[in-house]
Structures are given as structure tokens and as C-alpha cells.
C-alpha positions as a Markdown table, in Angstrom:
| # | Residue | x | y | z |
|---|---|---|---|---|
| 1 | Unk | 142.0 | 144.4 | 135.7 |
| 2 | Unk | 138.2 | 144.5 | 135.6 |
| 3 | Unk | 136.0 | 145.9 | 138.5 |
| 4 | Unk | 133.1 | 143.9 | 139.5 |
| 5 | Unk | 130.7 | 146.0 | 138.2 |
| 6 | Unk | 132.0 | 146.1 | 134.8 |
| 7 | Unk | 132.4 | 141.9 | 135.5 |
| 8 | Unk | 128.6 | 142.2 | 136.2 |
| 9 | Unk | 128.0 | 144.5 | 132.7 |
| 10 | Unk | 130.0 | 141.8 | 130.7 |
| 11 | Unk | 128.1 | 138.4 | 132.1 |
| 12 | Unk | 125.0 | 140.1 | 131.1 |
| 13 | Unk | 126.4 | 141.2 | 127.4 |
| 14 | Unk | 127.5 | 137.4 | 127.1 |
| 15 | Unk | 124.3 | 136.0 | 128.7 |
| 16 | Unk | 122.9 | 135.5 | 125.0 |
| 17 | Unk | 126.3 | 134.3 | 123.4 |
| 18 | Unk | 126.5 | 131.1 | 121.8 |
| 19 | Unk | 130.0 | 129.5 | 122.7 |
| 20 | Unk | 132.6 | 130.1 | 119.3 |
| 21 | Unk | 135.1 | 127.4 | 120.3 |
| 22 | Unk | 135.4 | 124.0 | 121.8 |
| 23 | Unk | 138.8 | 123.1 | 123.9 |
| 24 | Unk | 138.7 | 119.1 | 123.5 |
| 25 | Unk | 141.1 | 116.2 | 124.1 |
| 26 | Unk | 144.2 | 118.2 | 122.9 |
| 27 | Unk | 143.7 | 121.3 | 125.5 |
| 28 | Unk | 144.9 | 124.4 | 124.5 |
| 29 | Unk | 147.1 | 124.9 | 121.2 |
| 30 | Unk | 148.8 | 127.9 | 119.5 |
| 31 | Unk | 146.2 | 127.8 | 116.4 |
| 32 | Unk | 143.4 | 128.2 | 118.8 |
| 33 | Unk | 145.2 | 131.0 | 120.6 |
| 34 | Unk | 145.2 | 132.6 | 117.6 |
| 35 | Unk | 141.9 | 132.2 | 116.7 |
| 36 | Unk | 140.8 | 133.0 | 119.9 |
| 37 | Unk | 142.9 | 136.3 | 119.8 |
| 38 | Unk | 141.1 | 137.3 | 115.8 |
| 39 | Unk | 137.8 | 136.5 | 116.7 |
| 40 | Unk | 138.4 | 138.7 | 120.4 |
| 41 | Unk | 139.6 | 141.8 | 118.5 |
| 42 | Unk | 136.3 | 141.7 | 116.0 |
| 43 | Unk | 133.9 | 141.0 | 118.8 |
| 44 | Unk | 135.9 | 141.5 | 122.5 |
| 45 | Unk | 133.5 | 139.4 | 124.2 |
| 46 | Unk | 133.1 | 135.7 | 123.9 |
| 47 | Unk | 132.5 | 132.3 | 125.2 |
| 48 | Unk | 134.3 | 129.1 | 124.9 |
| 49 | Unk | 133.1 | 125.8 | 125.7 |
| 50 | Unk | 134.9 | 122.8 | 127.6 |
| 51 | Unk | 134.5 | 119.2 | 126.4 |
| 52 | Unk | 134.2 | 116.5 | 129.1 |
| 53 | Unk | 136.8 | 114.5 | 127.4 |
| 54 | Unk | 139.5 | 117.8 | 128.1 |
| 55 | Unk | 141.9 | 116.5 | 130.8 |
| 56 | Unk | 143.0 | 119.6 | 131.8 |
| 57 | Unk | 141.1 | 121.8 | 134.5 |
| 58 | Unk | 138.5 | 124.4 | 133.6 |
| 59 | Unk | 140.3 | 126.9 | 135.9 |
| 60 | Unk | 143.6 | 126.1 | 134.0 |
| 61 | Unk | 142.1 | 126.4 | 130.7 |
| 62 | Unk | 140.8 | 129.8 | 131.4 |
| 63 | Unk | 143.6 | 131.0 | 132.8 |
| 64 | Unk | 146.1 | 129.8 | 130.1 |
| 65 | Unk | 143.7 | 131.3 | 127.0 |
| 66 | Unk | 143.5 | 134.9 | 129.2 |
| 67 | Unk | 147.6 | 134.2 | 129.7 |
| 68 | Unk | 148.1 | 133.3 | 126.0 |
| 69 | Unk | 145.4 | 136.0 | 124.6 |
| 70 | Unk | 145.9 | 138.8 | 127.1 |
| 71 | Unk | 142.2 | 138.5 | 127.5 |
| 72 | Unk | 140.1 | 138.9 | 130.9 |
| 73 | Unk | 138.5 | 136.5 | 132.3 |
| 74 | Unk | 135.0 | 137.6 | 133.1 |
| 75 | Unk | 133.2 | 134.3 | 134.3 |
| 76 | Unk | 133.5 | 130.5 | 134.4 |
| 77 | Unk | 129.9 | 128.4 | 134.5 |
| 78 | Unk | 129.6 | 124.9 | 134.6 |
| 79 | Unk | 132.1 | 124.3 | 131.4 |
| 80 | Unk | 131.6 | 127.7 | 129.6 |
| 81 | Unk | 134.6 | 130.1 | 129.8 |
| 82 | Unk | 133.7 | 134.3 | 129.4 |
| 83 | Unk | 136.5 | 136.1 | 127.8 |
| 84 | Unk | 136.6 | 139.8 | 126.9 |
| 85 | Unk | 139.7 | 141.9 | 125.4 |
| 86 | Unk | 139.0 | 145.6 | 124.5 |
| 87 | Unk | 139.3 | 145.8 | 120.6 |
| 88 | Unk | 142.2 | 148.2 | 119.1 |
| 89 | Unk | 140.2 | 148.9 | 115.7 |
| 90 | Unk | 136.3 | 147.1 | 116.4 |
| 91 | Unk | 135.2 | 149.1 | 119.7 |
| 92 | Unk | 132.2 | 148.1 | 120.5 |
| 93 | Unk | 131.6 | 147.5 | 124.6 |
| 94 | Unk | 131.7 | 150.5 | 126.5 |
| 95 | Unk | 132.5 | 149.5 | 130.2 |
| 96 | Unk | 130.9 | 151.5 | 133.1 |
């Protein structure tokens, strides 16, 4: 579990991300899982975007990717999900 200070750290490390993926009509799938997980454990930190035409929640989303991806869910803005996993082999965010 993440404190809120290292919550804090992380928002402002993904402050310049560009979102990586798009969860659309279809919601959440087992390929984008797994890309989700890759691209995590190159770069730990970053953002996915929510269509409008996604009929799930924005809530649920997030928390099925962290679920799926054991990932952490640092923030949730307008339709823009923050994840961060710590990297086995690419370490590259040192949390306070």
C-alpha cells in the first residue's frame, strides 16, 4: 500500500505523462492486461485513458487493471487513470 506522500511523489512524476492506453467500448480485456503489466515493469509509472463510449465505471476500471496487474493506483482525474508497480529488473522511481 502506498503512503500519501509517496501518492503525492508519484502524481507529480506522472504530471508530464502522456496516457499509453485507451480502455474503449470493450472495457478491460486480458491482452490489455498484459500490455499493461509489460509496459508497467519497463516504466512503473503510467497513465491510461477512459473513452466516453466505455460503459463501465472509471472507479471500476481502475480498480480491475490494479486487480488484474497488481499495480497501485495512484490517482484518478477526470478520465485519466495513474498506475505505478515497482519494476523487478527496470528500477527506476525511488519512493520517499
Amino acid at each position: 500500500m502506498l503512503t500519501g506522500k509517496q501518492k503525492s511523489y508519484l502524481r507529480s512524476e506522472a504530471h508530464h505523462l502522456k496516457p499509453l492506453f485507451q480502455v474503449g467500448k470493450l472495457g478491460v480485456n486480458e491482452n490489455l492486461v498484459e500490455q499493461i503489466d509489460d509496459v508497467l515493469e519497463k516504466r512503473e509509472l503510467i497513465k491510461v485513458s477512459i473513452l466516453q463510449n466505455c460503459e463501465m465505471d472509471k472507479k471500476d476500471v481502475a480498480e480491475m487493471l490494479s486487480e488484474k496487474a497488481n499495480a497501485h493506483v495512484v490517482q484518478i482525474i477526470g478520465s485519466i487513470i495513474v498506475l505505478y508497480k515497482e519494476s523487478l529488473e527496470n528500477k527506476k522511481i525511488q519512493l520517499p
